[in-house]
C-alpha positions in Angstrom: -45.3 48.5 -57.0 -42.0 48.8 -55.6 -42.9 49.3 -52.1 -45.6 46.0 -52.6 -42.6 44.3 -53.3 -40.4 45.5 -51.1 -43.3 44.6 -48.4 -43.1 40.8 -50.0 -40.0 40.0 -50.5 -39.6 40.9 -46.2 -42.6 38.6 -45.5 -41.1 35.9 -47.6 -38.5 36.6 -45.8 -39.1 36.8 -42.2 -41.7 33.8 -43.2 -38.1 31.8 -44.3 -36.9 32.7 -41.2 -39.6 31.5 -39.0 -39.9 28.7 -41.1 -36.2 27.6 -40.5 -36.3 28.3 -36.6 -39.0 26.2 -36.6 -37.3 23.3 -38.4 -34.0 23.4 -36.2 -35.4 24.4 -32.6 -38.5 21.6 -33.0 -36.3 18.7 -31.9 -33.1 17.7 -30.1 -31.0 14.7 -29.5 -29.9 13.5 -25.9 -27.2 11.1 -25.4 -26.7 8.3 -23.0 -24.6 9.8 -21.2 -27.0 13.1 -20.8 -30.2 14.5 -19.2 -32.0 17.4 -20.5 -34.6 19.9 -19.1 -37.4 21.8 -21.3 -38.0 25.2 -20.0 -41.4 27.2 -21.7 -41.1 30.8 -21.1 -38.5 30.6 -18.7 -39.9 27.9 -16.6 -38.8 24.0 -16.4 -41.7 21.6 -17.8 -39.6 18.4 -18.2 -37.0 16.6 -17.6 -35.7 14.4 -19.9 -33.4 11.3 -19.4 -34.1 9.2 -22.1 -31.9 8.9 -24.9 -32.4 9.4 -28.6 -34.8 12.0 -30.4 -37.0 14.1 -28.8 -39.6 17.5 -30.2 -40.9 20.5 -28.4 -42.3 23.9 -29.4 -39.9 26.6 -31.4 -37.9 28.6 -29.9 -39.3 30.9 -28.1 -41.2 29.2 -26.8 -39.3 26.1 -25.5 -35.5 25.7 -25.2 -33.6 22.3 -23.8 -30.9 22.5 -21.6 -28.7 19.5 -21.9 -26.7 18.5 -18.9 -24.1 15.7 -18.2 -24.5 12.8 -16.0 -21.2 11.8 -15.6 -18.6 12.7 -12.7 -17.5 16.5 -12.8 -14.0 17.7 -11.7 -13.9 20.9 -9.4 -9.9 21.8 -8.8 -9.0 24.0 -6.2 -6.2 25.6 -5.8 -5.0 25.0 -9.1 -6.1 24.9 -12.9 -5.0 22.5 -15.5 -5.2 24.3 -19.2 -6.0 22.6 -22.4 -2.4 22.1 -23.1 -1.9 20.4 -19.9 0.0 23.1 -18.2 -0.6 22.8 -14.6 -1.5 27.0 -12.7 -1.4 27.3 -9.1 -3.4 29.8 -7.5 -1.6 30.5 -4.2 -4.5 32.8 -2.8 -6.9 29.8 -2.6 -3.7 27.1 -1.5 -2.3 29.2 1.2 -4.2 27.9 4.8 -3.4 28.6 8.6 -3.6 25.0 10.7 -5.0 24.5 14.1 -1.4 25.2 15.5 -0.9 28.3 13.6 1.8 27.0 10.4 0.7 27.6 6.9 0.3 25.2 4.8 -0.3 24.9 0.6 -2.9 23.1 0.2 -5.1 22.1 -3.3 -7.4 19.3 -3.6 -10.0 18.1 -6.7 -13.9 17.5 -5.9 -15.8 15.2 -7.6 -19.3 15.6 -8.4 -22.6 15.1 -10.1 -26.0 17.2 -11.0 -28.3 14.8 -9.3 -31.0 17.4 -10.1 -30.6 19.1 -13.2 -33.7 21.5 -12.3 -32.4 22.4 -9.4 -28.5 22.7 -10.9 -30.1 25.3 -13.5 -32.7 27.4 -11.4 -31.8 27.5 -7.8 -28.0 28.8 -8.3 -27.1 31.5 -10.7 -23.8 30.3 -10.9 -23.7 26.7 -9.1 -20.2 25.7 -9.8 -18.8 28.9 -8.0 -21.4 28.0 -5.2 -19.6 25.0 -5.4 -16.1 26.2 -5.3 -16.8 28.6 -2.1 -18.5 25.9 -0.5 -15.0 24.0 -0.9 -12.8 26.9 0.3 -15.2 27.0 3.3 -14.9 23.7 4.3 -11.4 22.8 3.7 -10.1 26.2 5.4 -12.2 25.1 8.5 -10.8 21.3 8.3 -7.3 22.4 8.1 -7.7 25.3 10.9 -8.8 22.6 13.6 -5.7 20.0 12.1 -2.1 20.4 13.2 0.4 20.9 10.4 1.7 17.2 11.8 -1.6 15.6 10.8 -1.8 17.6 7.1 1.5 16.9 5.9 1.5 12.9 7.2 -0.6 10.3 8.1 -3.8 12.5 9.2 -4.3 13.4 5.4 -7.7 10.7 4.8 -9.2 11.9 7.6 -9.1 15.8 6.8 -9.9 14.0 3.3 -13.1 12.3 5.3 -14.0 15.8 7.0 -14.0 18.0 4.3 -16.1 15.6 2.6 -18.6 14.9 5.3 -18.5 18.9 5.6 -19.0 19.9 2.0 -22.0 17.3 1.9 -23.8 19.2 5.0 -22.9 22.4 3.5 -24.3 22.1 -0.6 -27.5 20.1 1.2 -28.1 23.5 2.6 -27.4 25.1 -0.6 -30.2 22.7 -2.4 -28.7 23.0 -6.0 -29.1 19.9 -7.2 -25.5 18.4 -6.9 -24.1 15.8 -5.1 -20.6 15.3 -4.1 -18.7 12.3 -4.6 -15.4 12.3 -3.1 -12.6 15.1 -1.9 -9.0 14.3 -3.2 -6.2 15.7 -1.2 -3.5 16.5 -4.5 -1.0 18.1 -2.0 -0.5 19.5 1.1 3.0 21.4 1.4 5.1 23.6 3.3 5.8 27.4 1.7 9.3 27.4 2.7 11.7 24.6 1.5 13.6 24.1 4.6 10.7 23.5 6.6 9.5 21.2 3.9 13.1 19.5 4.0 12.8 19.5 7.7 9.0 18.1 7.7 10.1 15.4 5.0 12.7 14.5 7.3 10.3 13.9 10.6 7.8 12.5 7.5 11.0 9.7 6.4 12.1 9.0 10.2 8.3 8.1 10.6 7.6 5.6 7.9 11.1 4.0 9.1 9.6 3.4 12.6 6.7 1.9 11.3 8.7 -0.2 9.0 10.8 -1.1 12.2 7.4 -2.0 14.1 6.2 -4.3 11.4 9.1 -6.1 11.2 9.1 -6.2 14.5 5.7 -7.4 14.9 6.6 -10.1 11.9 9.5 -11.1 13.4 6.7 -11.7 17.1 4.5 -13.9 15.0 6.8 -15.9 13.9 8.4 -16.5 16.9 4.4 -17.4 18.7 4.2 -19.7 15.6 7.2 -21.4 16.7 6.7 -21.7 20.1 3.1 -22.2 19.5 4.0 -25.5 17.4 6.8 -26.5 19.5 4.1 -26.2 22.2 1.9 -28.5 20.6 4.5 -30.9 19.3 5.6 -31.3 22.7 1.8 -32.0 23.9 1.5 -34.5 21.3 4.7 -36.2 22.3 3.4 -36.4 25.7 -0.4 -37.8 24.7 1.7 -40.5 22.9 3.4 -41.6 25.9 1.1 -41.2 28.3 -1.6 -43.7 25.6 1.7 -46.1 25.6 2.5 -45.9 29.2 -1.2 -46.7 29.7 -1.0 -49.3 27.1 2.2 -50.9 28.5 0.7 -50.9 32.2 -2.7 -52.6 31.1 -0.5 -55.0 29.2 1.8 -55.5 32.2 -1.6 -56.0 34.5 -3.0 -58.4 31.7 0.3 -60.6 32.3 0.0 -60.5 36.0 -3.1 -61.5 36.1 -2.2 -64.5 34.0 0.7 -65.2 36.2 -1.4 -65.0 39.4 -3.7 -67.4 37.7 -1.6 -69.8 37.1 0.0 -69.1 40.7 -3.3 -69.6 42.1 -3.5 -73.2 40.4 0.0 -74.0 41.1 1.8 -72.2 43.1 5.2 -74.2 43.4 5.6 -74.7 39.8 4.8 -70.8 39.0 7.3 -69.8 42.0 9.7 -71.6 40.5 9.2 -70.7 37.1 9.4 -67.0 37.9 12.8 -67.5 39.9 14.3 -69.3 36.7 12.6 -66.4 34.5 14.0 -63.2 36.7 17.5 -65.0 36.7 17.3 -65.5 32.9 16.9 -61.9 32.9 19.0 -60.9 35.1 21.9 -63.1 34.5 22.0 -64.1 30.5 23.8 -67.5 29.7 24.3 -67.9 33.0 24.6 -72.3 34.6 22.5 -72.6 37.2 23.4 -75.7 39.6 20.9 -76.7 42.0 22.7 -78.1 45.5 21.5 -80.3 47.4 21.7 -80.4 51.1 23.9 -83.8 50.8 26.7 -81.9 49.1 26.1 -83.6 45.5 25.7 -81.2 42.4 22.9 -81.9 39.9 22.9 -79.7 37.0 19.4 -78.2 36.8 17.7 -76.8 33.8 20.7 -74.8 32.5 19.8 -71.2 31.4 21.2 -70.9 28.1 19.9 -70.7 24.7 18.7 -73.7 22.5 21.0 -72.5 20.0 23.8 -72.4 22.4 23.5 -75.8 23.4 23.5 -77.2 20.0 26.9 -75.3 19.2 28.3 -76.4 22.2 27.3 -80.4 21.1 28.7 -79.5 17.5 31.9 -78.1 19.2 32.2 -81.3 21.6 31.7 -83.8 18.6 34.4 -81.9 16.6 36.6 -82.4 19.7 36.1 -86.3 19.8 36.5 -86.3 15.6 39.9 -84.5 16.4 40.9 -86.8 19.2 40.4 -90.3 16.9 
């Protein structure tokens, strides 16, 4: 009897077990942010980006491999550790350039598993793939770049070349990831004078520029000015050359008037003009018309109306004055 029990209390026992490997390995939960792959003996069946509750076979049957679909982090050359302290691994920093100076480089990768089957069965160890195929390409990028070009204003483009490079490179690889972006973090000198020296050159630089753009600024503004001085000076011009134009067909308008008039009476219009150019010429002026007898005859005097009548007021004053 003992041994009968012994028998059923393992069966109920192993049974419980089954029973509760069933229960929990039957279903699983994928997030939003998530994909997930089934595999059945080993082999993936399904891929899974749907969120919310899902069911498969027991374990072992099936097992779910949940993966993220957000943006992934590699650093190289350094490691930040959960209490924020920042590691620098100088073996992976340390790089020869094109000119032969060594430079400290470390840079972060971002990444995402576009392919989760591919991230999980065609790489034992994809992120280390990963993190040699970085080491590759930014050693190679930084061995054809002078040390000028890393430490100053050449820093997007090895940023651009590493990136273009890595992309060729994991495409190769086929594990299911695709890159993102390369981030330079920095790229340094291993002794400090050097450095001091370099930040130097690096200072003297961005002053130049600084110098140029002012420089430049100071151009523009100077062409703005001329250029509207230019044009001020244009419309000056198209002014006086409408009024000059103006004024001469005015001036031709009275000519022709005058000749008209000449035409039908020429004497009279001679005359008239004489009086008119003398009135212009000489202002207030008498004008005595002699005659060839010797007698004087006061003709037509030039002077204002206004004139006339003050001299009248003045003469009748006079007379008042004399009675």
């Amino acid at each position: 009897m003992s041994v009968k029990r012994t028998l059923l209390t393992t069966g109920l026992v192993i049974l419980a077990i089954i029973v509760l490997i069933t229960g929990f390995t039957t279903w699983y939960t994928v997030d939003e942010s998530e994909q997930a792959v089934v595999i059945t003996f080993g082999q993936a069946t399904e891929t899974i980006t749907d969120a919310g509750l899902h069911f498969k076979l027991p374990w072992p049957i099936q097992k779910v491999e949940v993966l993220s679909k957000e943006t992934y982090s590699l650093q190289f050359g350094y490691e930040t550790t959960k209490d924020g302290e920042i590691i620098t691994k100088d073996s992976e920093t340390k790089m020869i350039t094109g000119d032969e100076n060594i430079v400290l480089t470390d840079l972060v990768v971002q990444y995402k598993i576009s392919d989760p089957v591919k991230y999980l069965f065609q790489s034992e160890n994809p992120k280390q793939l990963l993190h040699h195929a970085t080491s590759s390409a930014i050693r190679s990028i930084i061995g054809s770049s002078t040390i000028d070009e890393a430490l100053t204003d050449g820093k997007a483009e090895i940023e651009k070349k590493t990136r273009d490079l890595l992309v060729s490179v994991m495409e190769n690889y086929d594990i299911g990831v695709t890159i993102l972006a390369v981030k330079l973090q920095d790229v340094e000198l291993p002794n400090q004078e050097v450095r001091a020296a370099f930040t130097a050159v690096t200072d003297a630089r961005e002053t130049k520029n600084t110098k140029i753009n002012e420089a430049k600024k100071y151009e523009n503004q100077k062409i703005s000015e001329a250029q509207g001085e230019k044009d001020a000076i244009i419309s000056r011009a198209e002014a006086e050359k409408i009024a000059r134009i103006q004024q001469a067909e005015g001036d031709v308008a009275v000519f022709n008037k005058l000749y008209n008039e000449y035409v039908g009476n020429k004497q009279i219009t001679r005359q008239r003009l004489i009086l008119e150019t003398l009135e212009e010429v000489l202002p207030g002026a008498k004008i005595y018309i002699m005659n060839d007898d010797g007698e004087t005859l006061k003709y037509l005097p030039l002077v204002p109306q206004q004139t006339t009548t003050q001299s009248k007021d003045e003469k009748s004053k006079e007379g008042g004055g004399n009675s």
